[in-house]
C-alpha positions, -999 to +999 in steps of 0.1 A: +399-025+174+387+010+188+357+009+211+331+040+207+332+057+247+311+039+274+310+001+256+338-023+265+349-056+248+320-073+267+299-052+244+308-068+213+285-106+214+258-075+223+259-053+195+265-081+167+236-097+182+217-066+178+230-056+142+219-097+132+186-085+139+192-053+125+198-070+091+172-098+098+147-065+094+162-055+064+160-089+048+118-089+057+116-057+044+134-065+009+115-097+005+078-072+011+058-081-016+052-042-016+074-008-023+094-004+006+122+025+004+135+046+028+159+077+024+180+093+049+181+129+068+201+143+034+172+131+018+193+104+001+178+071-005+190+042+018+169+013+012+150+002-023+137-033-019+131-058-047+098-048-055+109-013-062+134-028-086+108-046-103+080-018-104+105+010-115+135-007-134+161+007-112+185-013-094+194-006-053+226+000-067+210+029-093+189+044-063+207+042-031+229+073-019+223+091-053+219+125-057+198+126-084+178+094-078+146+116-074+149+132-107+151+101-124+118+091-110+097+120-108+108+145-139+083+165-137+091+196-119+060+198-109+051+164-096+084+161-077+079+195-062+050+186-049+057+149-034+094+163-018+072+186-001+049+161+018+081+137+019+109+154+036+082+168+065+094+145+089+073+155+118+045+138+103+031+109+083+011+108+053-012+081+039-020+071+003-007+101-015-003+089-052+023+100-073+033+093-113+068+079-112+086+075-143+104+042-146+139+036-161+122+026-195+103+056-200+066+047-187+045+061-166+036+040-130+010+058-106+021+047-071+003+051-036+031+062-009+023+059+027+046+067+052+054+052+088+084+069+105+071+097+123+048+067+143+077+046+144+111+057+134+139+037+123+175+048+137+192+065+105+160+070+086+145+095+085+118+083+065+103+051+056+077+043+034+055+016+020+043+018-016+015+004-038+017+002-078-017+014-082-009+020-123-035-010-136-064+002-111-061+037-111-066+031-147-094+010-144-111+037-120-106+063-146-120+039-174-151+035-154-157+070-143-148+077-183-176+058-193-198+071-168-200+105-176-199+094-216-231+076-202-243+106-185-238+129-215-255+104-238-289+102-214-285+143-215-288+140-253-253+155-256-246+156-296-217+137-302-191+168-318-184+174-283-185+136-265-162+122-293-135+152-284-141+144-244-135+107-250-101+114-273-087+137-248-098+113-215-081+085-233-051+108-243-046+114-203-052+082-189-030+062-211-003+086-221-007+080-257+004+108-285-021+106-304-059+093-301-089+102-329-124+087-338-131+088-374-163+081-384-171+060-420-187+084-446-206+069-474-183+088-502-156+069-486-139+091-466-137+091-429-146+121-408-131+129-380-149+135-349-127+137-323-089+134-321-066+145-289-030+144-278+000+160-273+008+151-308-027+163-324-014+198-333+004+186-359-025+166-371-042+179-404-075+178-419-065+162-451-086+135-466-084+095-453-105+073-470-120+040-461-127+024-491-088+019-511-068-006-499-035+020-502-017+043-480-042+075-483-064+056-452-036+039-432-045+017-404-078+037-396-095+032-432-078-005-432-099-011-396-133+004-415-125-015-447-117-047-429-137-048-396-104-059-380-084-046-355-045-033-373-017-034-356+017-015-363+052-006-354+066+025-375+098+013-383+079-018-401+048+001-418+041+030-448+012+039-431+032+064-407+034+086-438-002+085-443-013+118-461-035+130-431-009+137-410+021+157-413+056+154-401+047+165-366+017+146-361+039+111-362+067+125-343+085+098-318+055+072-327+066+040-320+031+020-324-001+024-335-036+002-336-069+006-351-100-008-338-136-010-360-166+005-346-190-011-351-226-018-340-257-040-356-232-059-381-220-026-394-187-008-393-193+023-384-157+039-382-124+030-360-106+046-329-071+050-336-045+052-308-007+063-315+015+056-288+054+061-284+069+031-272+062+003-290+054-019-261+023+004-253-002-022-265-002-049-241-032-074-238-048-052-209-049-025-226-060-035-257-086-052-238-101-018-225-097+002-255-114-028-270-140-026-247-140+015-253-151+011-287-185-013-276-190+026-261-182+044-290-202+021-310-229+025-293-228+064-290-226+062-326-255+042-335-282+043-307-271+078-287-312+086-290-322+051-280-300+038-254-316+034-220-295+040-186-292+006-176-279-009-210-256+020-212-245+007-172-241-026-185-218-017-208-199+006-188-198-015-157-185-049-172-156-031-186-145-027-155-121-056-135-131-039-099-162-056-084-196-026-092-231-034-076-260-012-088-290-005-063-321+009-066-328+040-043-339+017-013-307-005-014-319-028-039-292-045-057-303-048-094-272-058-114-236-071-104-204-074-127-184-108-127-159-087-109-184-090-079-193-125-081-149-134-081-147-112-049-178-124-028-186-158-040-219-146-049-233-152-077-253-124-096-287-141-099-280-149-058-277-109-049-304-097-070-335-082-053-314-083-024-293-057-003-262-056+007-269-063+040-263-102+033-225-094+034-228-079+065-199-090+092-211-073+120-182-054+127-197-018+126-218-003+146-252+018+132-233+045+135-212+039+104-242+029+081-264+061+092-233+084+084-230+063+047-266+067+040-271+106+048-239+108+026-251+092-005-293+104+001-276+138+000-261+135-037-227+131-023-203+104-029-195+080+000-160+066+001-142+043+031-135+009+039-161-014+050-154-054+068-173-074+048-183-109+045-178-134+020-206-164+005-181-187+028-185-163+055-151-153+055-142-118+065-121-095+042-120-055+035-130-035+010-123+000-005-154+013-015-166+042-036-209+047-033-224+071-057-256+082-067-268+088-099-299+109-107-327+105-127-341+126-162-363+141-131-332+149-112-343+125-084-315+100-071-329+066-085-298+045-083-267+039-065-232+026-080-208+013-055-179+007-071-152-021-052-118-034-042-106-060-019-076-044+003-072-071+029-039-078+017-027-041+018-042-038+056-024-071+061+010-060+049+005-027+067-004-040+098+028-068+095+046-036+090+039-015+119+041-049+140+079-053+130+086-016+137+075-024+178+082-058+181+119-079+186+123-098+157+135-125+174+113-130+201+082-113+191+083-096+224+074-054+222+108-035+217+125-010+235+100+021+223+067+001+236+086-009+271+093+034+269+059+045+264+040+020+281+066+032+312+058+068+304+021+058+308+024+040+340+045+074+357+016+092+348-001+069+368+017+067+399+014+107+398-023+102+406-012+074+438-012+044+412+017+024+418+038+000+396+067-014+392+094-023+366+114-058+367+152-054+345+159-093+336+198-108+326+201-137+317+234-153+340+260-168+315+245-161+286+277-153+264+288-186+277+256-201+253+270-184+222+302-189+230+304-226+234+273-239+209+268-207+187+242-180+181+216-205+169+217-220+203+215-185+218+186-174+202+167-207+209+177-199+245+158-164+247+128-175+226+127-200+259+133-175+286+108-148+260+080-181+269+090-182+302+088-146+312+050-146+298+038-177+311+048-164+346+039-131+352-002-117+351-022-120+318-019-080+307+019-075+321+042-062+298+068-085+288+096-067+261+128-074+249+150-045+249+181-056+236+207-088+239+198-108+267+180-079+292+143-081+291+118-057+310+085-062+333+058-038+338+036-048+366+010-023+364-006-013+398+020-038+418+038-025+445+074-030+456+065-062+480+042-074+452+069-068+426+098-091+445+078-120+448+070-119+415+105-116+404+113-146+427+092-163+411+107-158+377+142-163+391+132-200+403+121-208+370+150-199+354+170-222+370+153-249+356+151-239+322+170-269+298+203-262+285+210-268+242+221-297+236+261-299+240+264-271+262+288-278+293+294-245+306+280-228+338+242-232+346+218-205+329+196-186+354+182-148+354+194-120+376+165-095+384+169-055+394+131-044+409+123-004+410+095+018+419+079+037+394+070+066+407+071+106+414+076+128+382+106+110+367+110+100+332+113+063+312+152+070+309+150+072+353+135+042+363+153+019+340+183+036+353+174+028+387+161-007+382+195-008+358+213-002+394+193-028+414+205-058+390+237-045+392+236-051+428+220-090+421+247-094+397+275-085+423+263-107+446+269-136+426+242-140+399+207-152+409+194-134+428+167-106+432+173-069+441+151-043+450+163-002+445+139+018+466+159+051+459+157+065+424+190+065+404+201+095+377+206+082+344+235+072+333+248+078+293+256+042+272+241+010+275+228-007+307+252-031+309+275-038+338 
């Protein structure tokens, strides 16, 4: 076996304790219930946990250290150009940049990529990243602010030659679909068509559909008028692909198609027709809002004079699964979607003539509500997270988005704020972050918080502050692994972790910083101060219980104490204090060592 320079045998229980928790990491990272990837410094990928398999089709084994991995998920030139370019800046982090990946089946996922590693860096990595699928609400948020502005056109009195186009082409985008129209029942028996989008609506010709045959000249869309029902197709199983209206072009690479009636006051009034190309487009959920699209449509059809704003809210806003509160100018809430009631516990009829002051939690100050109001008073959409509080009084956050909306005077007379509960991203995120500076195994902060807490403390001492740092061994530890296993081991430095805490000042720092060493920051202690505390550990220790069956020599803790002080560095002290229990050890375990004199640092591990 060939031993890399500066590590001996001895090193060996070391580093295979340190790659166990290594691959304990990588275990709690595959099992996230979130994207997690990471790629290496040649931009190759190098991790691609299960939810990435699940979200984009493609196995670790697809992904990892390929090439061309990138191209399969971002095709677009474009798209990819612009994400590599954030992405392989590793100097800094970004936060919730969203991106359309492209999974192995041929659909289209928008994902929100944050990334970590600049903060906190992983050895090998040169970026990691956490990852949201953000496909079903980003579609939602674009339904809503759909209807909205079909809502705002309709109150502007907006004929309809123009809306019906707007709405095809919005629906186009948002759902990828090749083709999208809205025909509109003519009493001749023809349908009309008022507004038809797509990439496939080129090749979509004027030529007559009618309604009122039952053959292939209307296809799905006069079968929907005729009928009142919704038709559902697949065009290897239907004629109606070769309907006259369209031409070759027009029904290129369809794979499915559906028809819904519009209709309003017991009448059919036409059908939006959607053509998409794989024929698993038309899942519940989204038959669900395109159902829900045509209530609009309807309506714009029938009562576009009549309609008043807050029936054509109504509409809009219960479309929606995110939670939407309406207010007066004043604060006033005066309607709530279902969405709201599943997310607060309150009940609509509970909030109204309210504000949404009864959710308050108390957790900002009036600084954050003064800056929210002269947003929205302005005309300006307020967006941020706000700490919330639930009808059971529990605490969560929320992403919110606050908007006004003006009145035929041009006046702001209402506010829509529309909602979404991210306690379980800041959650995950936070869990993240927490495993980048902590030990896995002992919870304890990891070598890069004992670094920069130390680099904190030397700036300290340059201003007469002293402190000092305490380099822990455990004595006879490899005898613990050894003779009853790693299990045993670990249980034994969880102990000495407890230990460690329990004796030293509430605020010390108390890390682990790799096998059996540990570290102690006594901030403001001096050198005196510093060896009666570490005596005081090193009596403890001896009385620490062994695992059951152990029958080797007894367990104890060997301390080096050092200064820190003058304009070293982190890498200095530890190499000094690294010298002081190197001194402890030599004379014969247990004991306590102080190293007045700083040492230079020396390359490899600590170790003796």
């Amino acid at each position: 076996m060939k031993i890399p320079p500066g590590l001996t045998f001895e090193h060996v229980p070391e580093l295979q304790a340190l790659w166990a928790e290594l691959s304990e990491m990588r275990l709690v990272l595959d099992a996230m219930p979130v994207l997690m990837n990471a790629v290496d410094r040649d931009g190759l990928f190098v991790l691609w946990n299960r939810e990435c398999e699940r979200v984009t089709g493609y196995t670790s084994a697809e992904i990892v250290g390929r090439p061309e991995a990138f191209d399969l998920l971002y095709p677009d030139p474009l798209e990819r150009g612009r994400l590599k370019e954030v992405w392989n800046d590793p100097r800094k982090n970004f936060r919730d940049v969203e991106a359309d990946l492209t999974t192995k089946f041929g659909s289209v996922r928008t994902v929100s990529w944050s990334r970590l590693s600049a903060t906190y860096p992983v050895d090998g990595w040169a970026a990691w990243t956490i990852g949201f699928d953000r496909t079903e609400a980003k579609r939602n948020e674009m339904v809503l602010a759909l209807l909205a502005e079909v809502n705002r056109r309709l109150l502007q009195r907006e004929p309809l030659g123009t809306i019906h186009p707007f709405i095809c082409n919005r629906v186009a985008d948002i759902f990828h679909f090749a083709l999208v129209s809205i025909g509109q029942r003519q009493p001749d028996g023809t349908v009309r068509m008022s507004g038809i989008a797509g990439p496939n609506a080129p090749g979509a010709s004027a030529q007559e559909i009618r309604w009122d045959r039952p053959s292939s000249e209307g296809g799905i869309t006069g079968a929907a008028i005729r009928t009142g029902l919704v038709q559902r197709v697949e065009a290897e199983q239907d004629s109606s692909f070769g309907s006259a209206w369209r031409n070759r072009d027009a029904g290129r690479k369809i794979g499915a198609s559906i028809a819904l009636p519009l209709a309003a006051r017991g009448a059919v009034l036409g059908a939006l027709t959607v053509h998409a190309r794989r024929p698993d487009a038309f899942d519940p959920k989204t038959v669900d809002i395109l159902l829900r699209l045509t209530q609009q449509v309807s309506l714009s059809l029938d009562y576009a004079a009549e309609l008043t704003e807050i029936q054509l809210q109504s509409v809009a806003l219960d479309a929606v699964s995110h939670p939407v509160i309406v207010t007066s100018r004043d604060g006033t809430i005066e309607w709530a979607n279902a969405a709201f009631t599943s997310m607060t516990g309150f009940a609509r009829d509970e909030v109204l003539g309210r504000t949404p002051r009864i959710q308050k939690s108390g957790l900002h100050g009036p600084a954050y509500y003064q800056d929210l109001w002269a947003t929205i008073l302005s005309g300006r959409t307020w967006e941020g997270e706000t700490t919330n509080r639930r009808k059971d009084g529990s605490v969560y956050v929320e992403d919110q988005a606050i908007t006004p909306v003006r009145g035929e005077n041009g006046e702001i007379a209402h506010f829509v704020a529309v909602k979404r509960d991210v306690t379980e991203r800041k959650r995950f995120e936070e869990a993240i972050v927490h495993l980048a500076r902590h030990d896995p195994l002992t919870d304890l902060p990891n070598r890069r918080v004992v670094e920069e807490n130390l680099g904190r403390l030397l700036a300290r001492s340059e201003r007469g502050i002293p402190s000092t740092l305490l380099l822990l061994d455990l004595d006879n530890f490899k005898e613990v692994n050894d003779r009853v296993g790693h299990a045993s081991g670990d249980d034994v430095l969880r102990t000495f972790a407890r230990l460690f805490l329990e004796t030293v000042r509430p605020g010390d720092l108390v890390g682990r910083i790799g096998g059996d060493e540990f570290v102690v920051l006594l901030e403001g202690a001096g050198a005196e101060e510093a060896r009666v505390a570490a005596e005081r550990i090193r009596e403890r220790a001896e009385h620490v219980p062994v695992p059951e069956g152990y029958d080797g020599p007894p367990l104890g803790v060997s301390v080096g104490v050092a200064a820190v002080q003058g304009h070293g560095d982190p890498a200095s002290v530890l190499a000094t204090a690294d010298a002081a229990l190197y001194e402890a050890k030599a004379g014969g375990k247990g004991r306590v060592a102080v190293q007045t004199q700083p040492v230079p640092p020396r390359s490899g591990c600590f170790r003796r």
